[in-house]
C-alpha positions, -999 to +999 in steps of 0.1 A: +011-066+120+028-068+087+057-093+082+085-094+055+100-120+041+130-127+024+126-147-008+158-172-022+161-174-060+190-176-091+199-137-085+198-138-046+177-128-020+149-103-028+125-088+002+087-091+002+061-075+020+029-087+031-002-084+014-027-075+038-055-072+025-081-064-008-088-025-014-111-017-033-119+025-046-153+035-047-160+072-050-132+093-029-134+063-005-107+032-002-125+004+015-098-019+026-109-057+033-084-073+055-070-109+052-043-130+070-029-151+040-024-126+013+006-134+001+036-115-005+046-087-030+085-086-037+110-060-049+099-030-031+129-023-010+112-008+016+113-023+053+081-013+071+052-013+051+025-029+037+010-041+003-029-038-008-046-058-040-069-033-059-098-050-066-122-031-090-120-004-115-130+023-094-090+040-098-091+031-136-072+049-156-045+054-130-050+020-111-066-012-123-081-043-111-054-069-098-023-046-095-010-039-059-002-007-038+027-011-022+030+010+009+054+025+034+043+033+067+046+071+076+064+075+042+061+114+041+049+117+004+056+142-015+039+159-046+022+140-069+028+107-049-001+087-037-008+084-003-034+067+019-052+090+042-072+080+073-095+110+084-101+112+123-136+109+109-129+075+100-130+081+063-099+062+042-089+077+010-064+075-017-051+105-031-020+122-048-007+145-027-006+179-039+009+203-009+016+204+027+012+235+041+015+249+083-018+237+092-034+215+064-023+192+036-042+194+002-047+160-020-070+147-053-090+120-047-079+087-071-116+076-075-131+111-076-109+133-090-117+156-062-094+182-043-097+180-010-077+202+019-077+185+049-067+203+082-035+187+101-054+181+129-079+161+108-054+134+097-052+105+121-026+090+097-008+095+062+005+066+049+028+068+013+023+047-015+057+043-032+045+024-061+017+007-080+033-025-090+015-052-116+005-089-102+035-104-111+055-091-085+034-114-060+041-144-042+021-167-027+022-173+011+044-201+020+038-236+031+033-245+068+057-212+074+087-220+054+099-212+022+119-233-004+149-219+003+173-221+032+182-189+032+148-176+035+143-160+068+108-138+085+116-103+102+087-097+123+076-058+123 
């Protein structure tokens, strides 16, 4: 379960999400490593979602090694937004979403550059990546649960 946090500093409070894990593209497939202290990835405005470190060059030019996908949960993407797609066949991809239609969605592969039309029924899940953010925007876990500032605070998700 993803957590965000709410980081103190000179211009006020900003929101972070949780970096969950390392993904890395290979092909048309996103192999996500999962980790528990990932750190956090602020200024995304979004309150339940996630955050991924790319790891690789498999996304290059698009997405490179070290920046982070910052997603939203169920986030209905739109076209040409990226999206992670788990396939019922257990397959995890990262596209740009091209078209929803009655019964399928259509997307191009990051990695691959291929098209791909997916039936509905096919999709376990659709999550949208709202941006691709550069490794700046990251903070580090904090210390023994608590951040430097008082008015820090965890919303558990």
């Amino acid at each position: 379960i993803a957590h965000n946090k709410e980081f103190g500093g000179r211009g006020g409070s900003i929101v972070g999400i949780q970096v969950v894990g390392d993904a890395s593209i290979q092909g048309d497939q996103l192999h996500i490593e999962y980790m528990d202290d990932g750190g956090y990835v602020v200024g995304s405005g979004i309150q339940d979602g996630y955050a991924l470190r790319v790891r690789g060059d498999g996304g290059n030019p698009a997405i490179k090694d070290g920046q982070y996908l910052v997603v939203e949960r169920e986030g209905n993407p739109v076209f040409s937004d990226y999206c992670i797609v788990e396939t019922e066949d257990g397959r995890t991809l990262l596209a740009e979403f091209l078209a929803e239609r009655a019964d399928s969605y259509a997307f191009e592969t990051v990695g691959g550059s291929t098209r791909l039309t997916l039936s509905k029924d096919d999709v376990k899940e659709l999550d949208g990546v709202i941006a691709v953010v550069s490794s700046r925007r990251w903070r580090p876990p904090p210390k023994n649960g608590l951040f430097g500032s008082s008015r820090a605070t965890a919303v558990k998700k």
